[in-house]
N, C-alpha and C positions, 0 to 999 in steps of 0.2 A: 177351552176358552175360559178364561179366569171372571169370576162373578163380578160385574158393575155393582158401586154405590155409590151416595151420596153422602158428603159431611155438610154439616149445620151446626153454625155453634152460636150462640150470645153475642151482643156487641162488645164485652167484657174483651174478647179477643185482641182488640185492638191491631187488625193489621190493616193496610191501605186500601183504600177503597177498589185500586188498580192493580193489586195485587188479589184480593178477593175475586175480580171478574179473572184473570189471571189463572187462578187453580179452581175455580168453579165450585168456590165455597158460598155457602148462602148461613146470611148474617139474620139472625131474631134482634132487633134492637132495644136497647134500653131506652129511656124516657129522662129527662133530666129536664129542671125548673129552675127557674130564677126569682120569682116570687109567690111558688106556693098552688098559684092557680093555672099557667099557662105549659102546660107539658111538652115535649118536644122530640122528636125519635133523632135518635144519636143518629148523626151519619144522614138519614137520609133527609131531615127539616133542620138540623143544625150541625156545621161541619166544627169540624175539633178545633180547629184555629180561630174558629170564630170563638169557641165556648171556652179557650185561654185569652183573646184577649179582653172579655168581658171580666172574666176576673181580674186582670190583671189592669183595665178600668173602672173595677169595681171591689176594691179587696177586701171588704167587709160585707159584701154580700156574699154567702153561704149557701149556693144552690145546692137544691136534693136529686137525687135521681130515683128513679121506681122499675122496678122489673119487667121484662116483657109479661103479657098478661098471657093466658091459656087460651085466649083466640089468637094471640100474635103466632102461638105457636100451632098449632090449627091450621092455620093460614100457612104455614113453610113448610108441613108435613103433608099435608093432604096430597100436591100435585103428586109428587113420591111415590102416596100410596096408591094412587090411581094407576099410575103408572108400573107396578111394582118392582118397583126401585128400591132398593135396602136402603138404608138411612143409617147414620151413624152421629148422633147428634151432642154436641160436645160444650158444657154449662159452665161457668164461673163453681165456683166453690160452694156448697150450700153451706159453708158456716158465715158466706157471706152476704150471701142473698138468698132468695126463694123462688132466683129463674128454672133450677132444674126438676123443682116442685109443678111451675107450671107448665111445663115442658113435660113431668112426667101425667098430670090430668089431661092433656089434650094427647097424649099415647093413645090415654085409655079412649076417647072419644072418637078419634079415627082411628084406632083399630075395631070399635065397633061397629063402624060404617065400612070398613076394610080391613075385615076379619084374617086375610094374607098380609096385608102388611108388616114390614119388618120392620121397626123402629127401636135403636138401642141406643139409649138415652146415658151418659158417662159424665160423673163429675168430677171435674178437671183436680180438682182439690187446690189450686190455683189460679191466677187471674190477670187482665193484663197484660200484657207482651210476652209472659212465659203460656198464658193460655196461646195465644197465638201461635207462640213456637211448636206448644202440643198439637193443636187442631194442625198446622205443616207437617206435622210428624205423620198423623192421621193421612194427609194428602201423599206424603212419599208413598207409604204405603199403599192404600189405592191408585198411584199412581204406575208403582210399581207390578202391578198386577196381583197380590196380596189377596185371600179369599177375605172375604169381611170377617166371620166371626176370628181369623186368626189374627185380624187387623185389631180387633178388639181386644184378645189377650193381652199383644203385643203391649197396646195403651195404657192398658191397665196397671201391663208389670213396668213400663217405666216410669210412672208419673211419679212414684214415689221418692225420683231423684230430684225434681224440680223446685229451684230455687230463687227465690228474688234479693236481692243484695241491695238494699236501695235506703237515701234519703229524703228529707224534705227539706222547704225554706222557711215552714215555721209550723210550730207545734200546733198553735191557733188549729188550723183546718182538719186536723188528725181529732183535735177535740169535739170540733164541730162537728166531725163526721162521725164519731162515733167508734174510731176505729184506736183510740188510744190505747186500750185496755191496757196488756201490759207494761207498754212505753212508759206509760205515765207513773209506774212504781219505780224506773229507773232515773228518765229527764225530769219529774217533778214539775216543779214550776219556776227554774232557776232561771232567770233573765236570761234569753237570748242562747239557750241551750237549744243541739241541734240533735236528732235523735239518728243512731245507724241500726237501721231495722231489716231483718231477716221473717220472710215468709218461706214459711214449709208446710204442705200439708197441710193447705188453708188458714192457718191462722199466723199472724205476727207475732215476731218477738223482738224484745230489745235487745240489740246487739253492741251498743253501744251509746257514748254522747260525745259532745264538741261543741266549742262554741264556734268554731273557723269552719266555715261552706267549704275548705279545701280540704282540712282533713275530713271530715265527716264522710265527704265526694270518694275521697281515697283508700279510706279505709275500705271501701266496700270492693276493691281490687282487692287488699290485700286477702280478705276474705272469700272472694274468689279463688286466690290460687290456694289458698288453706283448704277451700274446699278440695279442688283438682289434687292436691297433693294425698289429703285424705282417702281418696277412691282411690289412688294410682292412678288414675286416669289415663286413660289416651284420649287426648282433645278432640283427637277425627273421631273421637264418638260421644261430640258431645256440642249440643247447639247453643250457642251462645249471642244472647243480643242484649242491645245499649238500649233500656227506655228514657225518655224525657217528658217532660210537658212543654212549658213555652219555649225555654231559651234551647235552639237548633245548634246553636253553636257551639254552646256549652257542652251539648251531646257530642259532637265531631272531635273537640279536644278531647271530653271524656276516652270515648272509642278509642282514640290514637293512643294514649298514653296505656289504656290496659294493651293494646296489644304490641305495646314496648314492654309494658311490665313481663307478658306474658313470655315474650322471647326470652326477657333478661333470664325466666327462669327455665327453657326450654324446649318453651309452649309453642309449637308454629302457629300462630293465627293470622293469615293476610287481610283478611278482612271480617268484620262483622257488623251484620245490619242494625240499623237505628229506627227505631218505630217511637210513633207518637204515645203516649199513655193519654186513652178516650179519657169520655167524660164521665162512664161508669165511675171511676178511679178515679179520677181529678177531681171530683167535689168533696175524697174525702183528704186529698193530698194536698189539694192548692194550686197554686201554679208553676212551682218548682220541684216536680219530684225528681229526682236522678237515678238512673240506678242500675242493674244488669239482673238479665236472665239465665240459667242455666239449666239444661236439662240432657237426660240421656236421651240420644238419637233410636230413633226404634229400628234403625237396620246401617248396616255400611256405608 
């Protein structure tokens, strides 16, 4: 009989709430603010649609978000270890936050109140809806009957393909958030330029500019299949999804037209999922982010 665990990961993940209860994932949340003083848990005091239309009635306000704290995670490991139940717990990036910091102090806390306890704490090195696709990856696996520590290998050896292909609708929120760094040696401060940004391995880079929301949008397919083409790829071994912020629809066009593109070039893709991008993520992107996930599958 194949070893039972459990996945836990950050609200950084960003995948449905009905999909969460769905694969019996349990979400740590993140905190996000709109004036400094009144905090809020992602997901479960504020839903994602509520925290893009506030931007998007409020587009000069600049909310922050803050990390799950070391009781938040306390609190989602302990039943676990009572129970002893492995755990397999699954963080945002730490070059971008300090959630898997405090995820790894409340380790140490309830493993010394539950000195059996198995808790293996992984960071994603990414975040967002390719975190999500990772921590699914995590669930095939478990789901699949997978022993844990090989579950973990597995994780480990793929994340290093994980990629985000994505824009935004204005540089402002990238500044605000703090997450310009590189971008900003390339887009500058030229009126109305639009930045095409690649995350690897936690951190951004500039992959391009545009002044036109359609190229910018675009580009980030054709970089997609540059990537696919680069690995050889076989696309059945490789999960791929649409994130957005506000505009729904915008994402639907998106999705269709990559996977025309993706035929044009060979690629069979019938379909691929569209997940919102939380508010982890939205405060530093705004309300328009666009963009796609990619990452290698951890099995057939």
């Amino acid at each position: 009989m194949s070893e039972k665990y459990h996945i836990i990961s950050d609200s950084s993940c960003d995948l449905p709430v009905e999909l969460l209860k769905e694969k019996n994932i349990t979400v740590v949340p993140f905190y996000v603010s709109f004036d400094d003083e009144h905090y809020y848990k992602e997901l479960e005091e504020i839903g994602i649609r509520d925290f893009y239309q506030k931007r998007v009635d409020n587009p000069r306000v600049y909310p922050k978000s803050s990390m799950p704290s070391v009781q938040d995670y306390v609190d989602a490991f302990t039943p676990f270890a009572m129970d002893r139940m492995p755990v397999i717990c699954i963080c945002i990036t730490s070059k971008f936050s300090g959630s898997i910091q405090s995820a790894n102090n409340a380790k140490e806390i309830v493993t010394e109140e539950y000195p059996d306890a198995r808790i293996e704490i992984i960071d994603s090195t990414v975040n967002t809806v390719l975190q999500g696709q990772y921590v699914l990856e995590a669930v095939r696996l478990r789901d699949a009957g997978v022993e844990c520590q090989e579950s973990i290998d597995i994780l480990r050896d793929i994340r290093e393909s994980g990629r985000i292909f994505f824009t935004v609708g204005d540089m402002e929120y990238l500044k605000h958030g703090g997450r310009i760094g590189k971008v900003a040696s390339v887009a500058g401060s030229v009126l109305g330029i639009r930045p095409i940004i690649t995350l690897k391995q936690g951190e951004i880079f500039a992959s391009g500019i545009g002044r036109s929301r359609h190229k910018t949008v675009y580009k980030n397919i054709d970089m997609l299949i540059a990537y696919l083409k680069e690995r050889n790829a076989d696309i059945k071994d490789y999960s791929i999804s649409v994130g957005f912020g506000y505009d729904y629809d915008e994402a639907v066009k998106f999705r269709d037209d990559i996977i025309a593109a993706l035929k044009a070039e060979g690629y069979m893709a019938d379909e691929l999922p569209i997940y919102q991008i939380g508010a982890t993520i939205g405060v530093h992107t705004g309300p328009y982010p666009l963009g796609i996930g990619v990452i290698r599958r951890s099995m057939p």
